[in-house]
N, C-alpha and C positions, 0 to 999 in steps of 0.2 A: 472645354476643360473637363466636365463632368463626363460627356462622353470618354476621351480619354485615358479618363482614372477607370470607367465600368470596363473597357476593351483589356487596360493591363490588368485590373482585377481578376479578370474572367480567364486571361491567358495564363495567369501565374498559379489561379488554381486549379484549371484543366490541366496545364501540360509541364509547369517547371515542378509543381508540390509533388504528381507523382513519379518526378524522372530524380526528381533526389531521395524521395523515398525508392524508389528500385535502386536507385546507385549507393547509398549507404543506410537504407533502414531494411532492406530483404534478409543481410545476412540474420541481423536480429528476429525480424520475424519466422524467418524459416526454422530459425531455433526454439522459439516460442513453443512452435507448431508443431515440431520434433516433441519438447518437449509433454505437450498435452496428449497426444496420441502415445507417447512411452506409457505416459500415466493411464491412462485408459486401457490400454494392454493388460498393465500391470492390476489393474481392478478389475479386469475379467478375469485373471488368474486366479485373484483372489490373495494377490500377496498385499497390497494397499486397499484401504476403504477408499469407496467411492469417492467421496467428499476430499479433497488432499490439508482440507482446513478442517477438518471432524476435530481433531487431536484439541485445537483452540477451544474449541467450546462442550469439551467432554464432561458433564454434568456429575461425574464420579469423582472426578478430581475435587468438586466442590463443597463435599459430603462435609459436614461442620461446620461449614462456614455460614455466618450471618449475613445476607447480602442488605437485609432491613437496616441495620447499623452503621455508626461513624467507625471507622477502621480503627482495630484494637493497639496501634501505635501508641507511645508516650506519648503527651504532647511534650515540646522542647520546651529546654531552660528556659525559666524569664534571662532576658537579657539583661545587661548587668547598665547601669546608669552610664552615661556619656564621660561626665564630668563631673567631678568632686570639687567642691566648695570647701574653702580655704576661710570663713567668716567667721 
């Protein structure tokens, strides 16, 4: 039985995982790959920063801001009681 289960384990991960990833995960990937090599291009041109996540963590964006502090939000209303007493 144990042997069994390690022969379909071993076949399902040699030969059926990569024939359904070539049958419907390649279009994906090959877009992926399209896509990072466009990007790459495009930062040797010099029309995008290297980094395609720079813009996320641009430290000028943050110029006034306190990050040592509770965030300058209201706190909200107290809530208003459940139920009023008739006594």
């Amino acid at each position: 039985m144990v042997l069994g289960g390690l022969i379909t384990s071993t076949l399902l991960d040699q030969i059926v995982t990569p024939a359904l990833f070539w049958k419907f995960g390649k279009p994906l990937g090959d877009k992926a790959i399209a896509e990072r090599e466009a990007h790459q291009r495009a930062a040797a041109a010099g029309v995008l920063p290297p980094d395609p996540d720079a813009h996320l963590f641009d430290n000028d964006l943050l110029v006034g801001v306190v990050k040592d502090t509770p965030s300058n939000f209201a706190s909200p209303p107290p809530m208003p009681s459940k139920a009023k007493t008739f006594f």
